[in-house]
C-alpha atoms as an extended CHARMM CRD file, in Angstrom:
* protein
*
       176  EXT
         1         1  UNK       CA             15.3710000000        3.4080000000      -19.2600000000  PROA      1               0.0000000000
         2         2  UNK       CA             14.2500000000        0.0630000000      -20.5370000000  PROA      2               0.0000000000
         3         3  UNK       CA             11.1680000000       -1.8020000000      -19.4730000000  PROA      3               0.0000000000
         4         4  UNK       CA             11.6720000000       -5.3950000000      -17.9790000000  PROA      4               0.0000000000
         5         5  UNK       CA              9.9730000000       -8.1120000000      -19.8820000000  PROA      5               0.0000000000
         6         6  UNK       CA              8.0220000000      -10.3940000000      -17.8190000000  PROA      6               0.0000000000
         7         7  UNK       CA             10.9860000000      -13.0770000000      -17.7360000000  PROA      7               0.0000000000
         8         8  UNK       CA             13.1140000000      -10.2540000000      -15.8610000000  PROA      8               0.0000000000
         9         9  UNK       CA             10.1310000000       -9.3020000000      -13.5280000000  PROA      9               0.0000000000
        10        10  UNK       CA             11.5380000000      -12.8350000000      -11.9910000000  PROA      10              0.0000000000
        11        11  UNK       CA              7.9870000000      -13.5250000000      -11.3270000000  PROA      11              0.0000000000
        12        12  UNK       CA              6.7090000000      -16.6360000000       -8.7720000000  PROA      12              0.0000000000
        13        13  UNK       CA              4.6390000000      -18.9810000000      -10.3080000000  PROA      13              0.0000000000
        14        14  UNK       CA              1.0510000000      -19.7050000000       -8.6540000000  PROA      14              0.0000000000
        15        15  UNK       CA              1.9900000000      -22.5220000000       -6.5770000000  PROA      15              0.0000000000
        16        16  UNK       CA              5.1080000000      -20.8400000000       -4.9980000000  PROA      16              0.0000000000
        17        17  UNK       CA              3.0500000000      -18.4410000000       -4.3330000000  PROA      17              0.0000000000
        18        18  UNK       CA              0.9200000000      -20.2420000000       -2.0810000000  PROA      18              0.0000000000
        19        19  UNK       CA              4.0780000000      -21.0470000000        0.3000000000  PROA      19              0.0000000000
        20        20  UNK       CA              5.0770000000      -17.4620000000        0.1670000000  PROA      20              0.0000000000
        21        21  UNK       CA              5.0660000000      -15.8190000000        3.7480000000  PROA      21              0.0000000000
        22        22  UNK       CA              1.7360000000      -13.0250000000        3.7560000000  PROA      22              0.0000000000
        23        23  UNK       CA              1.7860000000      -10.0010000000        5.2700000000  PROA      23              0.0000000000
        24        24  UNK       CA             -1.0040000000      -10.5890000000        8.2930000000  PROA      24              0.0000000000
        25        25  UNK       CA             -3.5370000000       -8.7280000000        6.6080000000  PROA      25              0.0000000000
        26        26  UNK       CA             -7.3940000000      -10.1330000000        5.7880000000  PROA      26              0.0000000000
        27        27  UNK       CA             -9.6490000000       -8.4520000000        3.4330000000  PROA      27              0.0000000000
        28        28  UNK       CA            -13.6350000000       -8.6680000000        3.6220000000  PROA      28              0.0000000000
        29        29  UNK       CA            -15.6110000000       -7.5720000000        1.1940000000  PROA      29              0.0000000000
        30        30  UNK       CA            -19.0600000000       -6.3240000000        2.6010000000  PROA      30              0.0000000000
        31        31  UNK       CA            -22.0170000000       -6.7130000000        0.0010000000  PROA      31              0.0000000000
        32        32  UNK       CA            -19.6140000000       -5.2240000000       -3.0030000000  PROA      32              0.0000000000
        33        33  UNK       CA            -21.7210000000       -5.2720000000       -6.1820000000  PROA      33              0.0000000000
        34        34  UNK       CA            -19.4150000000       -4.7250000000       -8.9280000000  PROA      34              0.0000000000
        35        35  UNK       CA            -18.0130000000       -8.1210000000      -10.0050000000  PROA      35              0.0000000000
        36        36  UNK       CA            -14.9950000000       -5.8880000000      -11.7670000000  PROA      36              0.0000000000
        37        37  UNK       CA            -14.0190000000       -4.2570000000       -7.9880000000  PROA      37              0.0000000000
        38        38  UNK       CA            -14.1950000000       -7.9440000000       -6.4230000000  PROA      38              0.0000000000
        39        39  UNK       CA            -11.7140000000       -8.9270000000       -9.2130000000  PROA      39              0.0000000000
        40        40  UNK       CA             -8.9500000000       -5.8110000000       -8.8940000000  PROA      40              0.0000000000
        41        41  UNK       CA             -9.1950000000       -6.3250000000       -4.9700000000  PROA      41              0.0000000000
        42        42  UNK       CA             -8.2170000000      -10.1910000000       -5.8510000000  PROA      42              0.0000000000
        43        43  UNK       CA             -5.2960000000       -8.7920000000       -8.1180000000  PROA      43              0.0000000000
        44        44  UNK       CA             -4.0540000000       -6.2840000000       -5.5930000000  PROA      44              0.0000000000
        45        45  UNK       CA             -4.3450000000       -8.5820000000       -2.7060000000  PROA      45              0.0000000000
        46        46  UNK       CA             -1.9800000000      -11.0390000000       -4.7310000000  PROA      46              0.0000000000
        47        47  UNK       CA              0.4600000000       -7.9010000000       -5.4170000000  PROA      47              0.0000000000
        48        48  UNK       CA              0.4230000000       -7.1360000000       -2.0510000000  PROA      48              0.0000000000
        49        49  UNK       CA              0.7640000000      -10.7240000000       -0.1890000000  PROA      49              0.0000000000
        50        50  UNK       CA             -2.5780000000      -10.4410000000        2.0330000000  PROA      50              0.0000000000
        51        51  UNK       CA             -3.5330000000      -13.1800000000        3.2520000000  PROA      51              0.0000000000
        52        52  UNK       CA             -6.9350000000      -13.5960000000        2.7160000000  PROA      52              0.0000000000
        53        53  UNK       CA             -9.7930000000      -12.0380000000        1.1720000000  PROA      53              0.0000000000
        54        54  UNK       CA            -13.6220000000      -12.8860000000        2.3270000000  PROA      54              0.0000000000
        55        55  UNK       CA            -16.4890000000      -12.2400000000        0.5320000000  PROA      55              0.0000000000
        56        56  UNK       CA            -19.7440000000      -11.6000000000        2.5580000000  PROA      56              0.0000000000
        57        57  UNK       CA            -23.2040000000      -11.2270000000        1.4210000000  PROA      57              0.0000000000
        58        58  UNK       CA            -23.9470000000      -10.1530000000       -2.3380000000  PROA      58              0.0000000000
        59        59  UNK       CA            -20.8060000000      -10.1800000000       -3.0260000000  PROA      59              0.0000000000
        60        60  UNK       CA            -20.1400000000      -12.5840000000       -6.2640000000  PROA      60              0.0000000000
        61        61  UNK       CA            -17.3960000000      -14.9370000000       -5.2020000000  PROA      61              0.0000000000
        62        62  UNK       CA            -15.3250000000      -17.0870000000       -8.4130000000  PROA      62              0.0000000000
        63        63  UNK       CA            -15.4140000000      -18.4740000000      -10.4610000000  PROA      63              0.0000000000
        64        64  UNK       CA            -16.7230000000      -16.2910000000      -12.6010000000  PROA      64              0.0000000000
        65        65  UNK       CA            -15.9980000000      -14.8250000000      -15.6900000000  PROA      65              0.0000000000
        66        66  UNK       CA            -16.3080000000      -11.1400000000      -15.0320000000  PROA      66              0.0000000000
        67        67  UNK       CA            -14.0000000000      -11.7420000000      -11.4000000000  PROA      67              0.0000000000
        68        68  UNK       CA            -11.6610000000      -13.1240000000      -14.0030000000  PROA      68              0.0000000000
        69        69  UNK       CA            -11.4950000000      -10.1870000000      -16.1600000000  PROA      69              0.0000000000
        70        70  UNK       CA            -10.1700000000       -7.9270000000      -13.4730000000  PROA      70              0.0000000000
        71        71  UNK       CA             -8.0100000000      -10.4530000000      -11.4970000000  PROA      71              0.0000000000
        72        72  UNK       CA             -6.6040000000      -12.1600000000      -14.1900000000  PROA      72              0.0000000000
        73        73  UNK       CA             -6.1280000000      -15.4170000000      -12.3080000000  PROA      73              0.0000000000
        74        74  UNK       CA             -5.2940000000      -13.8670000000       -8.7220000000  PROA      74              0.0000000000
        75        75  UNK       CA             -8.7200000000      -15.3590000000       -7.7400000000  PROA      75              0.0000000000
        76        76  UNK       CA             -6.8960000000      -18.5040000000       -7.9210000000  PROA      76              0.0000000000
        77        77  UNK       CA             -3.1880000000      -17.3480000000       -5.9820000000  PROA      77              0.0000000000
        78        78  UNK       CA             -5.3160000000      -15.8810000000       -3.0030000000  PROA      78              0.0000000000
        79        79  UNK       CA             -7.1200000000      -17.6880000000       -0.5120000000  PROA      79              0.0000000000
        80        80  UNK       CA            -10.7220000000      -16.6360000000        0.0800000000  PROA      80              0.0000000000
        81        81  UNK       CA            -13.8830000000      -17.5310000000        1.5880000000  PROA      81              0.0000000000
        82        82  UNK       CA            -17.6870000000      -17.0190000000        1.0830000000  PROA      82              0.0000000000
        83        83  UNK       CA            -19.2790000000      -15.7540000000        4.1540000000  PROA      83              0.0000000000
        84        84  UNK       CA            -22.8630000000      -14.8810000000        4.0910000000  PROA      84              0.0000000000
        85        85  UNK       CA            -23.3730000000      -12.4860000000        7.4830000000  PROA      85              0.0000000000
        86        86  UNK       CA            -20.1100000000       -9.8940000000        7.7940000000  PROA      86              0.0000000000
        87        87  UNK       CA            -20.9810000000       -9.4060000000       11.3500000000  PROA      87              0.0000000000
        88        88  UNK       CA            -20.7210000000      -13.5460000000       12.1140000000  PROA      88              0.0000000000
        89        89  UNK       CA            -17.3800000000      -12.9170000000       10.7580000000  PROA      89              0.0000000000
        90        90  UNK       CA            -15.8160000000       -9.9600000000       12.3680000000  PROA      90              0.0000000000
        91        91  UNK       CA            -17.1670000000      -12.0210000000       15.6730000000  PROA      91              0.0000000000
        92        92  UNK       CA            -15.2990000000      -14.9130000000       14.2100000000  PROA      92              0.0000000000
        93        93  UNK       CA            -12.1040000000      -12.7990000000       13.4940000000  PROA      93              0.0000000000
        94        94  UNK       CA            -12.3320000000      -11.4160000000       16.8910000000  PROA      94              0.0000000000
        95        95  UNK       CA            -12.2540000000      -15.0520000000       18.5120000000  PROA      95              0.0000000000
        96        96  UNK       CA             -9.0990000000      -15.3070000000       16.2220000000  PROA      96              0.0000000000
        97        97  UNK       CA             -7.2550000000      -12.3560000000       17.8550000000  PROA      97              0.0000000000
        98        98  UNK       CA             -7.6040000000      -10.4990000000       14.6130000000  PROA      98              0.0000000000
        99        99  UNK       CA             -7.9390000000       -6.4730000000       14.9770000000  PROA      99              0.0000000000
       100       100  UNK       CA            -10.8850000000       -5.4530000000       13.0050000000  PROA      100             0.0000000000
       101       101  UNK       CA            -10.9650000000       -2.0480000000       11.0360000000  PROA      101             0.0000000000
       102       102  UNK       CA            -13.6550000000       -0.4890000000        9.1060000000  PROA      102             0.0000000000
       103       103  UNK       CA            -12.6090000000        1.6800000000        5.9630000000  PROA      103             0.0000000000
       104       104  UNK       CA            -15.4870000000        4.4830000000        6.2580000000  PROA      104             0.0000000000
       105       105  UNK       CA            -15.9040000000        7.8640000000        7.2800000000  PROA      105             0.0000000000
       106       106  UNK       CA            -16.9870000000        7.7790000000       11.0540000000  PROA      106             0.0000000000
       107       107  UNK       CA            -16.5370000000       10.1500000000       13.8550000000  PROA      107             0.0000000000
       108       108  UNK       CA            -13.1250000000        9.4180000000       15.1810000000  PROA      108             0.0000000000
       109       109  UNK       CA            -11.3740000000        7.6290000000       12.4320000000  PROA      109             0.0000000000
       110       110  UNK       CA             -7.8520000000        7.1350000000       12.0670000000  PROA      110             0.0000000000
       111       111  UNK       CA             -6.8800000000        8.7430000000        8.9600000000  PROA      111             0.0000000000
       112       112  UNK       CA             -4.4470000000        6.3570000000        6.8370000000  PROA      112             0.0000000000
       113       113  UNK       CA             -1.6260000000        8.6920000000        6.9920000000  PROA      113             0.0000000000
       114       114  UNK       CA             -1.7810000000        8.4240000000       11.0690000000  PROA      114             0.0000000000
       115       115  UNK       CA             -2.4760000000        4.7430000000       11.2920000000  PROA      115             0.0000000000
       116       116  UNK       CA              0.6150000000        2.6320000000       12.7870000000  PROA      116             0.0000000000
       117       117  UNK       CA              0.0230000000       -1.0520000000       13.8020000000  PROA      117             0.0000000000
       118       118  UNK       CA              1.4820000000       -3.5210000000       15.8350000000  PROA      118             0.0000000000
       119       119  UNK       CA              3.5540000000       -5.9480000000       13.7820000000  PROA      119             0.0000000000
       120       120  UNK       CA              3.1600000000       -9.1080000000       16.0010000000  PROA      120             0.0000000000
       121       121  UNK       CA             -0.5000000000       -9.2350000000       15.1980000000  PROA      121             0.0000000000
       122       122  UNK       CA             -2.9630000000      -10.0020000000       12.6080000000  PROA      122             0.0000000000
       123       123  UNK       CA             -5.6740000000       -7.0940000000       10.6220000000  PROA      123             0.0000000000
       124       124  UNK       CA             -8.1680000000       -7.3530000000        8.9680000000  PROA      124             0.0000000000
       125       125  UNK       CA             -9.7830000000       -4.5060000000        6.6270000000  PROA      125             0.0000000000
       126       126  UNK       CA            -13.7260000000       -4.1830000000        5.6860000000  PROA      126             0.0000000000
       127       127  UNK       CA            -14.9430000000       -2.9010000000        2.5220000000  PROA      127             0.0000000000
       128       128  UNK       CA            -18.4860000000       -1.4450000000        1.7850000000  PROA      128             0.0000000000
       129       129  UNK       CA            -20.4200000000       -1.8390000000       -0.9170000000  PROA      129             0.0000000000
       130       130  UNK       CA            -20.0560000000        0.8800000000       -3.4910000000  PROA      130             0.0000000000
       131       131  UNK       CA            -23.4910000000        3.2390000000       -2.0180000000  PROA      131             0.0000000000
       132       132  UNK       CA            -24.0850000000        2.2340000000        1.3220000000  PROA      132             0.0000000000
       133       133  UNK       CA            -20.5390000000        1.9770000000        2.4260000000  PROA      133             0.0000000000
       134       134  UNK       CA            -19.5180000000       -0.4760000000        5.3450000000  PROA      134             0.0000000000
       135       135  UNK       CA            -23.2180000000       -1.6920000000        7.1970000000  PROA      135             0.0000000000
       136       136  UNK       CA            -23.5970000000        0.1180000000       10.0420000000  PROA      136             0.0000000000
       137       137  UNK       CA            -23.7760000000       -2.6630000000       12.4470000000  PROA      137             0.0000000000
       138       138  UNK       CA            -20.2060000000       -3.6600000000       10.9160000000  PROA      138             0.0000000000
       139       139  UNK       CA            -18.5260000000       -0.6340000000       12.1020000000  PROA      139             0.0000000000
       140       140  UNK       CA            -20.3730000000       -0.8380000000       15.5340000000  PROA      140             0.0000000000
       141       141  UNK       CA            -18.6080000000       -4.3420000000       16.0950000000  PROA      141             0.0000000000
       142       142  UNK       CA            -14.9820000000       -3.1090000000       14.6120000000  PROA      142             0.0000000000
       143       143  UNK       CA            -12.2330000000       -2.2200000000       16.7490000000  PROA      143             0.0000000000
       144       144  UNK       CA            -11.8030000000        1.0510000000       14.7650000000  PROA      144             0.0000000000
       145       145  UNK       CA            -12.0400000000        2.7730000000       11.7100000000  PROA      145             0.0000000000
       146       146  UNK       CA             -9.5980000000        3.7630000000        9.0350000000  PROA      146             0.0000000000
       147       147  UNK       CA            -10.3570000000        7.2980000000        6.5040000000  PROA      147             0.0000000000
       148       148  UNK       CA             -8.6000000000        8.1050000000        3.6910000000  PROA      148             0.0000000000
       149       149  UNK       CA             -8.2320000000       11.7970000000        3.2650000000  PROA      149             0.0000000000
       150       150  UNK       CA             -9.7180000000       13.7190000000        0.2870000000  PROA      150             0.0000000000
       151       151  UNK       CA             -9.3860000000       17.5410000000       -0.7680000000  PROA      151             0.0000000000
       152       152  UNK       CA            -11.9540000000       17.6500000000       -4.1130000000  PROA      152             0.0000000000
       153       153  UNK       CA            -15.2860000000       17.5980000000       -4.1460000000  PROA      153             0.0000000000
       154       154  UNK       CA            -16.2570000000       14.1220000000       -4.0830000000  PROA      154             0.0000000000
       155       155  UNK       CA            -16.5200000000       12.8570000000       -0.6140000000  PROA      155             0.0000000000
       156       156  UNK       CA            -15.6980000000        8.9100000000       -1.9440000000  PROA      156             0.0000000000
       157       157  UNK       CA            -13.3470000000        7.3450000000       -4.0040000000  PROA      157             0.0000000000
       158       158  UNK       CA            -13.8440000000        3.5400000000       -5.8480000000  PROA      158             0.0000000000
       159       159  UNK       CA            -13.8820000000        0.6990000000       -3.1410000000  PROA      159             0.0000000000
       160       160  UNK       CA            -11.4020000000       -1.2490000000       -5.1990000000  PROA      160             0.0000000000
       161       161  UNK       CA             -8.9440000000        1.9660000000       -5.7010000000  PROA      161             0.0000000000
       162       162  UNK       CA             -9.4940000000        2.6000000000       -1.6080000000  PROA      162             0.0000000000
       163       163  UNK       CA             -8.8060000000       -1.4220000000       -0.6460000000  PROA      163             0.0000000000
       164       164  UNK       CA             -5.5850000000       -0.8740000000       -2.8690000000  PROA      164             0.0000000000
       165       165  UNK       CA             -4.6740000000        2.0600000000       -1.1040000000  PROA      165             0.0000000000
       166       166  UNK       CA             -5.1130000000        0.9360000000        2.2480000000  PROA      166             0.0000000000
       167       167  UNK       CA             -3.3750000000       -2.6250000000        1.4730000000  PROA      167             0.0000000000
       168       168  UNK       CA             -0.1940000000       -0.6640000000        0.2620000000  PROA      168             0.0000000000
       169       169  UNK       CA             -0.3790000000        1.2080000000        4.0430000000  PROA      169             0.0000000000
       170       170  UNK       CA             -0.3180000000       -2.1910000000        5.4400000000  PROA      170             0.0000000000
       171       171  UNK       CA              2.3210000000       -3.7360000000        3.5590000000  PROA      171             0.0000000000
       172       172  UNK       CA              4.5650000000       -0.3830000000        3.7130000000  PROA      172             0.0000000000
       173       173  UNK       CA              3.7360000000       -0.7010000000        7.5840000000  PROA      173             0.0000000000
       174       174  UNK       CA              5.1400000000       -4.3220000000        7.7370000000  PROA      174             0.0000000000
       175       175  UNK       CA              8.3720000000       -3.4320000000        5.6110000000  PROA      175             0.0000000000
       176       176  UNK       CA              9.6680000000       -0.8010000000        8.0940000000  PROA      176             0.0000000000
């Protein structure tokens, strides 16, 4: 097997980009600290076509030279918005029609394996910060909540690595 070159990876350049159709799929960052997670969710939203991304309280928003390390100039292929108070915003989603998920670990969730979704409308996915998780008054105001399963002995996995994972669900759900 040979590897492609990045000429053969028939790549689109930023600004066709932009006018590519997104898969209906908004991520919100909730109060994410690391400046390196903010940046890989930026590069993995741009892999996977989301549509948005919107950062909400502490979260540090581009530009920004340590967002750049990690997206490597997805922060500037992506739409995004600054939004200081998540729960404004999941009220503001909701007046949208968008269907509102937590990723956390809450009585009831959907695991990811299980999830299935409607195709003719719009998601949206919240992130917690990297200790505290989704805020509690967040996942009170989301339609549902979305757990990733896990056999070892660590009951969390990086909020970057998890956003990936769950974006891949939603673009794997859209393909079918």
């Amino acid at each position: 097997m040979k590897k492609l070159t990045i000429e053969e990876l028939n790549r689109v350049s930023a600004e066709e980009y932009k006018a590519v159709e997104k898969i209906p799929l908004i991520v919100v960052l909730d109060n994410v600290r690391s400046m390196h997670n903010v940046g890989a969710v930026f590069r993995t939203s741009d892999a996977f076509k989301v549509e948005k991304v919107y950062l909400c309280g502490i979260t540090s928003t581009p530009p920004n030279p340590e967002i750049h390390k990690s997206a490597l100039g997805a922060e500037f292929t992506v739409d995004w918005e600054y939004v200081e108070d998540t729960n404004s915003l999941v009220d503001r989603l909701h007046e949208e029609g968008v269907f509102v998920y937590s990723v956390e670990q809450v009585e009831g969730s959907t695991m990811l394996q299980d999830l299935q979704i409607d195709k003719s409308k719009r998601y949206a996915i919240i992130m917690g910060n990297e200790v505290k998780g989704v805020q509690q008054s967040v996942v009170d105001k989301s339609d549902a909540c979305i757990e990733l399963p896990q056999f070892g002995t660590k009951h969390s996995l990086n909020v970057s690595v998890t956003t990936g994972i769950v974006m891949f669900k939603f673009l794997e759900l859209n393909m079918k």
